[in-house]
C-alpha positions in Angstrom: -19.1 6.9 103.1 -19.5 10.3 103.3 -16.8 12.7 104.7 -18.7 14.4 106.9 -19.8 11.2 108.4 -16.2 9.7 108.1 -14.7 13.0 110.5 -17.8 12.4 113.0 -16.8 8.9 113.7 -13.0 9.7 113.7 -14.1 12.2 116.2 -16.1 9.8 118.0 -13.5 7.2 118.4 -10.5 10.4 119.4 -13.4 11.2 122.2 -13.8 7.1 123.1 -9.8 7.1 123.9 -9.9 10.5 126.0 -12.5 8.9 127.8 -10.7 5.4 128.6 -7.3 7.4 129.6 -9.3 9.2 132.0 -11.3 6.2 133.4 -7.6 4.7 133.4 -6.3 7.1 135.3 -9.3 7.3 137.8 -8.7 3.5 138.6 -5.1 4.5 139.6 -6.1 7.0 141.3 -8.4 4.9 143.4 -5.9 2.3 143.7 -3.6 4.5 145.5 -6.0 5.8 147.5 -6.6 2.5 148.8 -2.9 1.5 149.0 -2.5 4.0 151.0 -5.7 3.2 153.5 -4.1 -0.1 153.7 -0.5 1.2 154.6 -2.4 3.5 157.2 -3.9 0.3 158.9 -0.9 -1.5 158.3 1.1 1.1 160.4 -1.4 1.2 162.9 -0.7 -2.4 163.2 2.7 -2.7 163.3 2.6 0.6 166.6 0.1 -1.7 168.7 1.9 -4.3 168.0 5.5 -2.8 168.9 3.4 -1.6 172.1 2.6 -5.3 173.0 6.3 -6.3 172.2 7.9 -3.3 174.9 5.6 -4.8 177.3 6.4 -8.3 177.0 10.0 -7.2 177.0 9.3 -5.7 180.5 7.9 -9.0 181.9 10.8 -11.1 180.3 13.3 -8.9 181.7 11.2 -9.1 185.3 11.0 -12.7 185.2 14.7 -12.9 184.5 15.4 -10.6 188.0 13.0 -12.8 189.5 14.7 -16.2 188.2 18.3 -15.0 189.3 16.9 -13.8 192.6 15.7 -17.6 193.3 18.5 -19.2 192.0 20.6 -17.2 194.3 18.5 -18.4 196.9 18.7 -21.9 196.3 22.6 -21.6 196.2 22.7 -20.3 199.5 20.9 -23.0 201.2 22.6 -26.0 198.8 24.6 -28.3 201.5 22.8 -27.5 204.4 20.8 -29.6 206.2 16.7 -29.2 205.6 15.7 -28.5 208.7 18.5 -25.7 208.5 17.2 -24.3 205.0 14.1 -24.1 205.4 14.2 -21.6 208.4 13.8 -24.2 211.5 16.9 -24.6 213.3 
């Protein structure tokens, strides 16, 4: 083979290996773009989702009040007579 030929293809094959690096490091690049898209969602997800969880805390806690008010209502008419409790003397 000739020299000149010999350097070309040497050349050739130095360029081939800066070009897969590069295309390596473009698919990293695009993987972390999308990584990060995902993580944006992801948080976006996880805010609704503590939104939904301070509300259903509010209606627990309102059904509690509402529980112990009945239940203290029902203890203050236990042992009397029926007619008595339920408001006709």
């Amino acid at each position: 083979m000739n020299d000149e030929i010999l350097k070309e293809l040497q050349y050739n094959g130095a360029m081939l290996e800066e070009i897969r690096d590069q295309n390596k490091a473009l698919l990293e690049g695009q993987k972390d773009q999308a990584t990060r898209a995902d993580v944006g969602r992801l948080e976006q997800r996880l805010d609704a989702l503590e939104s939904n969880v301070k509300v259903i805390k509010a209606a627990v806690k309102a059904t509690n009040r509402d529980v112990a008010d009945v239940s203290r209502e029902v203890e203050k008419h236990k042992g009397l007579p029926a007619h008595v409790a339920h408001g006709h003397a």
